[in-house]
C-alpha positions in Angstrom: -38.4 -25.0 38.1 -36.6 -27.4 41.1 -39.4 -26.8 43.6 -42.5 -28.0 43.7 -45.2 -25.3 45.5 -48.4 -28.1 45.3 -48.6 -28.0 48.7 -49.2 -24.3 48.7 -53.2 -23.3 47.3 -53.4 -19.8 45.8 -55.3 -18.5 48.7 -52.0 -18.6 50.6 -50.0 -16.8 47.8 -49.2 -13.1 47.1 -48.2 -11.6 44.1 -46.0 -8.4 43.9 -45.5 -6.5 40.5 -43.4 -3.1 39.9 -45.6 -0.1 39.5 -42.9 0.6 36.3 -44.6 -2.1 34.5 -47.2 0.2 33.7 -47.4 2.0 30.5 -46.8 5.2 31.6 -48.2 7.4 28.7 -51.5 5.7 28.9 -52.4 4.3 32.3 -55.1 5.7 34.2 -54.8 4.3 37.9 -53.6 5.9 40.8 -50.8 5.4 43.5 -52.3 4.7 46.9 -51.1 3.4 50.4 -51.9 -0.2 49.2 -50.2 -0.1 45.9 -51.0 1.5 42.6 -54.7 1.0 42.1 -56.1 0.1 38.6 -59.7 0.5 37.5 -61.9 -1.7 37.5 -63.0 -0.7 33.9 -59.1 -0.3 32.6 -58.8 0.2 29.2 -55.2 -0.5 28.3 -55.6 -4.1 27.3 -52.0 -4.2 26.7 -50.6 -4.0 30.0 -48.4 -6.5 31.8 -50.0 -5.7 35.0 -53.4 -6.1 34.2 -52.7 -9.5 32.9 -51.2 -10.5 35.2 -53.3 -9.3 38.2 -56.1 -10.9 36.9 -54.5 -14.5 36.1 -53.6 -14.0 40.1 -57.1 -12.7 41.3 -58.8 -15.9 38.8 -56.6 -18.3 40.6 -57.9 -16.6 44.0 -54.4 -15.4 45.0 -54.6 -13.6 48.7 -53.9 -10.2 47.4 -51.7 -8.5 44.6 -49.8 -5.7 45.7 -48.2 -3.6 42.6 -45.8 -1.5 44.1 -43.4 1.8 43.5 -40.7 0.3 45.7 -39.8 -2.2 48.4 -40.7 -0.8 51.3 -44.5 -1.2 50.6 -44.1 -4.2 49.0 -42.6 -5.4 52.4 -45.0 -4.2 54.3 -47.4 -5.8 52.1 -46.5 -9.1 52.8 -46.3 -8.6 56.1 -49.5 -8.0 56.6 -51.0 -10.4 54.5 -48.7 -13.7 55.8 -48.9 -15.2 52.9 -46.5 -19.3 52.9 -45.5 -17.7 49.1 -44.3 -14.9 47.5 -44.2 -14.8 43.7 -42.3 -11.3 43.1 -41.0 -9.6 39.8 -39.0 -6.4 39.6 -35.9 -5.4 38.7 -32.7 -7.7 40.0 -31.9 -5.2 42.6 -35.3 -5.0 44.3 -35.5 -9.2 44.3 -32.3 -9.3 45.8 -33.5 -6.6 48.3 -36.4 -7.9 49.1 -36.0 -11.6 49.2 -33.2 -10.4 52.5 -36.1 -8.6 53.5 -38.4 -11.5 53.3 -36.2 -13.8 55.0 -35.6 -11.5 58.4 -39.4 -11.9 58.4 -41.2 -14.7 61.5 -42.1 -17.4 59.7 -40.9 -16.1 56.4 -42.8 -17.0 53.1 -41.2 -19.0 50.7 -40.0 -16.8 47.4 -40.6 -16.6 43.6 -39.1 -14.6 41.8 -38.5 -13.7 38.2 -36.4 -10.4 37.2 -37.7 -7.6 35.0 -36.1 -8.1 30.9 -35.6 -4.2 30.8 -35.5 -2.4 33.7 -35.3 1.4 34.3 -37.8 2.5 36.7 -40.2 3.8 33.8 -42.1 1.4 31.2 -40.2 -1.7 31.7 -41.0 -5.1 30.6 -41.4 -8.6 31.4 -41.8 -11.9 30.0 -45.3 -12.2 30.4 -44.9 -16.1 29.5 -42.6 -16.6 32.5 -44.6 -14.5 34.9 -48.0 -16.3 33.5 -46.0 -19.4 34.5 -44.5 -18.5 37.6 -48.2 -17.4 38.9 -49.5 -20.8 38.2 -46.2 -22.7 39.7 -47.4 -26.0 41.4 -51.4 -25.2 41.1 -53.6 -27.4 39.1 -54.4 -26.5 35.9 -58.1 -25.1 35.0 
């Protein structure tokens, strides 16, 4: 990674995941105005965006927003002013929404790391990457 993001503490930072990442068979949260909503008590171990949420949330990230398309996402950042986005989805919804992002005042600076299968259903990611990207420029625990 080129940039460095030091200057740029977790508690200004927003993370935005795809509601696909979900396993769709087994997941029991809920779509909601703010983003699909996981329990508290979730019991699919094995998914992306409960890792992930919760590496953000430890680090004290301003909000995660996991969303079924860019609109909310977008408004979603917006609302939260975050000075970073770290965002993965599919290639089309980065490129979308990093224009989006950038018509913004005072727009955020981006992340961004593209989906390994996308598909709109049960996609994946490379959770290494994400993991990494989440962490970029923060000190380690």
């Amino acid at each position: 990674m080129s940039k460095d993001f030091s200057e740029i503490p977790a508690s200004e930072r927003v993370l935005l995941l795809p509601h696909c990442l979900r396993p769709s068979e087994r997941c029991p949260g809920r779509p909601s105005r703010d983003g699909f909503q996981c329990p508290p008590d979730c019991p699919v171990t094995d998914c992306a965006i409960r890792v992930l949420r919760a590496e953000a949330e430890r680090l004290g990230y301003k909000g995660v927003c996991v969303a079924p398309g860019g609109a909310l996402a977008l408004r979603f950042v917006e609302e939260k002013r975050p000075r970073l986005v770290v965002a993965v989805a599919c290639m089309k919804e980065l490129l979308e929404g990093e224009e989006a992002v950038g018509k913004l005042a005072n727009p955020p600076k981006v992340l961004t790391l593209p989906l390994l299968r996308d598909g709109c259903v049960d996609t994946e990611v490379d959770l290494s990457a994400a993991l990494g990207l989440i962490r970029a420029g923060l000190p380690s625990p």
